[in-house]
N, C-alpha and C positions, 0 to 999 in steps of 0.2 A: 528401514527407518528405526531408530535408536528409542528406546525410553522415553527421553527426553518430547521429541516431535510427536509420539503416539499419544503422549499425556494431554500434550499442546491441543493434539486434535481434536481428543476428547472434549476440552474445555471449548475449543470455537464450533466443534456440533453441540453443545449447548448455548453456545452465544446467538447462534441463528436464531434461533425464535425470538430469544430477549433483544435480537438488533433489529429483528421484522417489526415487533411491536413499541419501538423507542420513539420519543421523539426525535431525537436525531438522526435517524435516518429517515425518517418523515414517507413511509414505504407509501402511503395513499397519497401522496401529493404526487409521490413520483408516478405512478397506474396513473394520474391525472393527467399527467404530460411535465410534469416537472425534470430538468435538467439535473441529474446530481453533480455533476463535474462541477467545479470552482473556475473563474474567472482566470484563477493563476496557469492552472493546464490547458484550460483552454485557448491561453492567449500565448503561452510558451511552445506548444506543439503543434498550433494550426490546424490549415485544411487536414481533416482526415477525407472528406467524401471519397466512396472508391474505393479507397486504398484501403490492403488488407492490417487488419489488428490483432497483436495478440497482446492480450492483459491477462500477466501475471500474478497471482495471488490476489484474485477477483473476486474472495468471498463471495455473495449471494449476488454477484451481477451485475447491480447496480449500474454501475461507473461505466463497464462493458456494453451493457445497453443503452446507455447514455449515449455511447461514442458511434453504437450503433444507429442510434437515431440523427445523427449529424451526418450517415451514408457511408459510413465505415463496415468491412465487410470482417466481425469480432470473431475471436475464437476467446473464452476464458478458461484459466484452468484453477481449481483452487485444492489442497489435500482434503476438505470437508465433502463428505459424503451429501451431508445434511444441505451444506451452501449450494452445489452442484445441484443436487436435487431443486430448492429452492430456485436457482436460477433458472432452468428448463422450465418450470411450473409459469415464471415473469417471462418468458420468453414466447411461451405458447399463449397464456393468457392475454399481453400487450401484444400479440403477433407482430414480435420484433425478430425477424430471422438473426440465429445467432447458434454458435457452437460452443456446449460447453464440455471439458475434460475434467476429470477427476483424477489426482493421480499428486504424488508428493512430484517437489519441483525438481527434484536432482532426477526424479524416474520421467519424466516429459521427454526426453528422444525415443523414449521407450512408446508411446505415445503419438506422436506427431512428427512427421519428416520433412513437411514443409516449410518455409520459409517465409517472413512474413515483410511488407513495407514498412509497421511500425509495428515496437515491442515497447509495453507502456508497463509501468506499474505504481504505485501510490500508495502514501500515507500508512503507516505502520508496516513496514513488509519486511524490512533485512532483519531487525530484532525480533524475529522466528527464526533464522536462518543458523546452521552453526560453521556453515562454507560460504564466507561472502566471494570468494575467489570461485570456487565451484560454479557458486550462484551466475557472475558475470559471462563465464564460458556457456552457463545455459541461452543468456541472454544472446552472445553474439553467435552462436549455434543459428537460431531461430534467424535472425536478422539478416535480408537480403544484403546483398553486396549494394551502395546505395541508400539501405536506408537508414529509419531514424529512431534512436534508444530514446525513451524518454522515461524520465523520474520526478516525481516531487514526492518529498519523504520529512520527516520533523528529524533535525538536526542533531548528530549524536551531544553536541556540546549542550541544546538546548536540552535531553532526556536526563541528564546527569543529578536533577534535583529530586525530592519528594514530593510527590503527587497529592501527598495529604497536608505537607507544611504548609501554613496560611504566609508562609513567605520563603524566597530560594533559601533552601537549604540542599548542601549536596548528600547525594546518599548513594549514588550508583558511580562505577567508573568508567573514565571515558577510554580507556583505551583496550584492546581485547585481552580480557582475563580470565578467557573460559565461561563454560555456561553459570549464568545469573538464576537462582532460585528464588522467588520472590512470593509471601502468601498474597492472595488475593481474596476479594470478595466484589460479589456480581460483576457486570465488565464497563468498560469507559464508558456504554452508553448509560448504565443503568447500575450502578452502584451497589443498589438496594437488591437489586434481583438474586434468587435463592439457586445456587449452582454447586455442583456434586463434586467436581476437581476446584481442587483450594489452593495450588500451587501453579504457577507459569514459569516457565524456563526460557530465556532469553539469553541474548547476545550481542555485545557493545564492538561494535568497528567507527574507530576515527572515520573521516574524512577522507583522509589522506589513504587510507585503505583502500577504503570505496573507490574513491579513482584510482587507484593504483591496480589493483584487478580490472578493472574495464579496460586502461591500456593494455592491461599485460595478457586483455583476450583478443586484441586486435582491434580496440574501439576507437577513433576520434575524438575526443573530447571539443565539444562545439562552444558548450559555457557551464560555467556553475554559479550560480546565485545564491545568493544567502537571504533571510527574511527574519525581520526582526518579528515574526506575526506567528499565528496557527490558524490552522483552518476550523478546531473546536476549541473550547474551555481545558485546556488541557493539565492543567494549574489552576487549586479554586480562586486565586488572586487575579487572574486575569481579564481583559476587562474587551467587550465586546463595542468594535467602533462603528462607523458608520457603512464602513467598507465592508461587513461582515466578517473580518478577521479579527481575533485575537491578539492582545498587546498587555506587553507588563501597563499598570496603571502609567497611565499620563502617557500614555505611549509611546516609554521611555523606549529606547530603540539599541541595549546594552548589552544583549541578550538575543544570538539568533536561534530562532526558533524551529526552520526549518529552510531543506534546499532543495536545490531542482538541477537535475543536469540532463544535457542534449549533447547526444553523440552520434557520432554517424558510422557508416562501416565500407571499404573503401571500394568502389565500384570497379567491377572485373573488368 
């Protein structure tokens, strides 16, 4: 693991606690019985019952026990010590059977030799990455012959603006120009919160990247969507509709914000 991702880590084992205690991620609604998953994955990737999961960069669980609760048989992995820990603690506590891995993602064969029916992952994950090519040969590694890749991720073209301008302005680029150093202060859920790494390292891949690794790992490509929405406030101009998703004011629809792809892997 390079500099870069050990810094990274650093900062997401302090984001654990600041994300256990956010409102956004609403951790006592979910111990209640609340769903984290959004309407959009769950309606793009279907039945899981059964069928084996593996979610990729699964921070503290969540989403993974979510999938688990719909009768999905999860394994998560995430590089956070801290996450992994937290997740086992929500796992035994909600006695949600579920398997989690610790380990950075390019080291996961090193890890796990099985094969799974579905390989999921979500919202913020390839801009940690600095192999999005690497990345998709992990994916189709895992992934039974038959089954099914699934992604919803915020959109490289919609990431390209400033997070703090009260209107689009660009500030980042879209196409891969090596790794991005960016200061930061506390993290997306919680702004205000006091944290020890002040820098994030990141990395821009088009589109056209993204799938272009996934065929060139032997993937399918089933569909890709585009979405003029977000699934948080992720822009402080953005305006929250009735649907629960995020939208340029008036719901201007000019700007996609985020996509989703379904891929398959071709049965032996």
């Amino acid at each position: 693991m390079d500099e870069y991702r050990r810094s990274n880590r650093a900062m997401w084992d302090e984001w654990v606690g600041i994300h256990a205690r956010s409102e956004m991620y609403a951790l006592d609604q979910f111990k209640a019985g609340r769903n984290s998953l959004h309407s959009l994955e769950l309606g793009e990737l279907g039945e899981v019952n059964g069928r084996s999961l593996l979610h990729l960069q699964c921070h503290f669980g969540m989403d993974t026990l979510s999938w688990a609760r719909l009768g999905a048989q999860v394994t998560g992995m995430d590089f956070s010590e801290k996450a992994i820990d937290l997740a086992r603690s929500l796992s035994r506590e909600l006695d949600i059977p579920a398997r989690f891995v610790c380990c950075d993602l390019y080291d996961l064969p090193q890890h796990l030799s099985e094969q799974f029916d579905v390989v999921y992952t979500s919202y913020g994950v390839l801009t940690w990455l600095p192999d999005v090519g690497g990345w998709a040969q992990v994916v189709a590694q895992f992934l039974k012959p038959g089954g099914t890749f699934y992604i919803a991720e915020f959109h490289p073209f919609g990431m390209l603006f400033d997070e703090e301008a009260p209107e689009l302005h660009l500030r980042y680029p879209y196409f891969d120009s090596g790794v991005i150093a960016s200061p930061i202060q506390g993290s997306y859920a919680d702004r205000q919160a006091e944290i020890q790494q002040k820098t994030s390292y990141e990395w821009a891949y088009p589109l056209g990247e993204v799938i272009s690794s996934l065929i060139a790992a032997g993937l399918r490509i089933q569909f890709l969507h585009e979405f003029p929405f977000c699934v948080y406030n992720m822009y402080p101009f953005l305006e929250q509709a009735e649907d629960g998703y995020y939208y340029l004011p008036g719901k201007v629809q000019s700007v996609p914000l985020m996509f989703s792809i379904k891929a398959g892997k071709a049965g032996s």
